[in-house]
N, C-alpha and C positions, 0 to 999 in steps of 0.2 A: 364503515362506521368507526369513527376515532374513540382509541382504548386509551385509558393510562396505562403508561408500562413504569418500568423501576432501573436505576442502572448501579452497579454494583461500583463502589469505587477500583476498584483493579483494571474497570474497564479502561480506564486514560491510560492507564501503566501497559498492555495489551501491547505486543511489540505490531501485533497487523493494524492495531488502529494507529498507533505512532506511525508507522509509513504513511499511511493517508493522510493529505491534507487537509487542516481548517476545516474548510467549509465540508468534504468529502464525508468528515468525520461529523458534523452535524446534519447531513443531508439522512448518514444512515441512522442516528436516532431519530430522527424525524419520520422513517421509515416504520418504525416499532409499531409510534401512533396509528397508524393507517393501513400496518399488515393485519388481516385474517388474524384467529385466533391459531393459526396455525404458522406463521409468521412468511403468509406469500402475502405476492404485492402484482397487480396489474404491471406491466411491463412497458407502459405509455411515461415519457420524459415528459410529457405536457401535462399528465394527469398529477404527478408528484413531484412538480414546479409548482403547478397553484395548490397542493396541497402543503408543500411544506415552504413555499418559499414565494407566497400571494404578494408580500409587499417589497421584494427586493428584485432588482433588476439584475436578474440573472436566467441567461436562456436556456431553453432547452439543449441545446448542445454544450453548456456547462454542466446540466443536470447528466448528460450523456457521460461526457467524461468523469465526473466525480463517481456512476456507477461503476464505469470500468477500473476507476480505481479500487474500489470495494473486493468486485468481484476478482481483481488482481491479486489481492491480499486475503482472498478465502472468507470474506466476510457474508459475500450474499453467492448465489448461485442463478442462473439464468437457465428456464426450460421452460419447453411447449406444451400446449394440450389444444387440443383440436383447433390446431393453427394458429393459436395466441399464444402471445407470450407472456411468461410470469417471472417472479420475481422471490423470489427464496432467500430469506435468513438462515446461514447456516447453523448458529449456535439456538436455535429459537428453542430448542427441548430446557432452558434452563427458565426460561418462563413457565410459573408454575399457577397453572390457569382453571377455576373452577368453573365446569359446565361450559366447556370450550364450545363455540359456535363456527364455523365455517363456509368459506364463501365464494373464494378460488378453488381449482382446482388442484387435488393433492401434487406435493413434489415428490418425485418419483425413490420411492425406498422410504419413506414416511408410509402415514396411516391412510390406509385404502378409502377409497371412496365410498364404500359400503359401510364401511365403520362410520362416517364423519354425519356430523350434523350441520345441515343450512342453518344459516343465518336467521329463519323461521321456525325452527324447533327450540321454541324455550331460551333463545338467545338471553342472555345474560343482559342486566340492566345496565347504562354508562358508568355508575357510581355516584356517589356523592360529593366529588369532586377533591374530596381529601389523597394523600399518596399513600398507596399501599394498604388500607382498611376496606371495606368495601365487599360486595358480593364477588366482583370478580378483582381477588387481590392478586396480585402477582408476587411470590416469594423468592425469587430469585431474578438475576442480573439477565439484562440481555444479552448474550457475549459469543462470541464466534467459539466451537467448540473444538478450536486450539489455542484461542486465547489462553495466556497463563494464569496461572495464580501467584500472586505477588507473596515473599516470604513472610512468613508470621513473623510476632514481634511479642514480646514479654517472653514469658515463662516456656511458650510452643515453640519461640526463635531455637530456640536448643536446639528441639528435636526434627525443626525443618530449617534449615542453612540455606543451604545448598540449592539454584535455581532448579525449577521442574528441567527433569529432562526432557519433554518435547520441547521445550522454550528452545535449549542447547542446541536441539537440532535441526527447528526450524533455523536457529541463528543460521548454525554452518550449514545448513543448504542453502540459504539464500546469499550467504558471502560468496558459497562456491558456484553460484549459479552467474553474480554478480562478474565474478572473476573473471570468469569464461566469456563472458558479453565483452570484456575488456580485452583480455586475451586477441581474442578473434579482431576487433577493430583495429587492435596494436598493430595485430600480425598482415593484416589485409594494406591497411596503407601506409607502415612506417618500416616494415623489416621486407628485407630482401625475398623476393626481386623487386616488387611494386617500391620500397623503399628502400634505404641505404643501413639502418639498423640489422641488430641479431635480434632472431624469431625469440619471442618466446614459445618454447616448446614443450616445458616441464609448470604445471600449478603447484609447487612444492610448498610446503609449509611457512621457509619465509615469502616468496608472493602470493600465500595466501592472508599471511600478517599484516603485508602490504597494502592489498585491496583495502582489507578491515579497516586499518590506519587511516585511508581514505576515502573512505564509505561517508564520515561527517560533511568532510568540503565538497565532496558530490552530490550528495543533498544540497546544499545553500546555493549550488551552481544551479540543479534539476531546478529550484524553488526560483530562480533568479529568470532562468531560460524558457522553462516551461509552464510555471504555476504549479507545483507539486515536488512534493520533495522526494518521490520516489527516486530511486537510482533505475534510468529505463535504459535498452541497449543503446538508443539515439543516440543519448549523451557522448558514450563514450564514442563512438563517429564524430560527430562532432567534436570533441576534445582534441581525441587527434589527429583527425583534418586541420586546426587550426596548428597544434606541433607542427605539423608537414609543412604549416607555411611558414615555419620561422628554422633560418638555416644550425641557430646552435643547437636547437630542441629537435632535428630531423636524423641530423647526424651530416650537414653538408658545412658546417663551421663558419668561419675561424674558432679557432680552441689554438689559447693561448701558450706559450715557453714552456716545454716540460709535458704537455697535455694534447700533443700533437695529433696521438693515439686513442685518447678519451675518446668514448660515444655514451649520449646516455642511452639508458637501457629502460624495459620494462618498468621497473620497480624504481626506476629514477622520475619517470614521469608521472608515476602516484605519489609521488612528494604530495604535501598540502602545499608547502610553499610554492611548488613549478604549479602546480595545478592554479593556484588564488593568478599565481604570474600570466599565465597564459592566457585568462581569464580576462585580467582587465587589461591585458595588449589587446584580446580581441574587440573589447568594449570603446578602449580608445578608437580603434579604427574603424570600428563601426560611427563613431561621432563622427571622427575625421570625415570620413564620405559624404556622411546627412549634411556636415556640412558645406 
């Protein structure tokens, strides 16, 4: 049974909804509508395609991947109960819910089964249709419960500056998780032996500057190649598989008077500029061919 929920603006600011794409990102509010009061969801791609997405021509296997993107970004969680599958919000405890009714069965580490009431006990009425007033109002945001809070502003900016620090460190685990996915593709087919480059061997602070530097244009590349602007490890295979095939970006030349010796290196091919280059030499020659 569809509820009104409430979204907090901090929620667009939310660096795990910022990775999600577009649609990804309204698939999971659409979700709120149609979770339990406890914010599970049937685990069926067919059943919330027509529930959130009845007049647009988008299939289940879009719906499939826009979950995995969610659930990639810690926004929803996936588990079983006697052999079905559900569907879990993780931030759902900021939903502030009078005379909660339930309908799925509990996610595991949440409120026991014994504790919960069916959907037939006293369930709560739709509402009035107004936002946020109502028998069952909801007084807080839906939001994944790493979502950040965005800084205050007036007179509180003083006393809160400074980004939350899980923000910080979700950042840098995901740069250095990011890094390492690139790392390892580098080192597999462009550094010696399989290729003619030097390994990178050290994640030091400046390639990890690096990566960061180029986290933007690997987005617009993921969002161009794939539909999402995640940064996923494919990419970077793909990235440089394509270096491999171009003799100056491999390290098999010509390199010009003076620069005999040059090869590029790791943190050379995070350029935005080599990277955007790369990019649409592969795009031309993809034309070239179809043509």
């Amino acid at each position: 049974m569809a509820r009104i929920r409430t979204i907090k603006p901090e929620f667009w600011a939310s660096e795990q909804v910022m990775e999600c794409s577009p649609m990804a990102r309204l698939l999971f509010i659409g979700l709120w509508n149609f979770c339990d009061d406890a914010g599970n969801h049937v685990a069926s791609e067919r059943t919330i395609k027509a529930e959130i997405f009845p007049g647009d021509d988008i299939s289940t296997d879009d719906v499939r991947r826009m979950l995995a993107e969610l659930s990639a970004n810690g926004l929803i969680a996936f588990y079983a109960s006697n052999d079905k599958g559900f569907i879990h919000v993780t931030g759902w405890k900021h939903q502030k819910i009078e005379r909660p009714s339930f309908k799925h069965p509990a996610y595991p580490g949440t409120v026991s089964a014994n504790d919960r009431r069916t959907l037939g006990d006293q369930s709560p009425p739709e509402g009035n249709g107004r936002e946020g007033k109502g028998e069952e109002e909801e007084q807080s945001s839906l939001r994944s419960d790493l979502s950040p809070q965005l800084p205050l502003t007036g007179d509180q900016a003083a006393a809160k500056t400074d980004p939350p620090a899980d923000l910080q460190a979700r950042k840098s685990q995901r740069i250095q998780q990011i890094a390492e996915e690139a790392q390892a593709a580098y080192n597999r087919i462009l550094a010696k032996p399989a290729g003619l480059l030097t390994a990178c061997t050290v994640l030091n602070k400046p390639r990890l500057k690096a990566v960061d530097k180029a986290i933007p244009t690997a987005k617009l590349l993921c969002k161009a190649l794939y539909g999402s602007e995640r940064v996923v490890a494919q990419f970077w295979e793909d990235y440089f598989a394509e270096a491999s095939r171009d003799g100056f970006h491999s390290g098999r030349g010509p390199y010009g008077n003076g620069h005999e010796n040059w090869r590029p290196d790791f943190e050379y091919l995070l350029r935005e500029d080599v990277m955007a280059k790369l990019f649409d030499r592969a795009q031309s020659a993809d034309a070239e061919a179809v043509a």
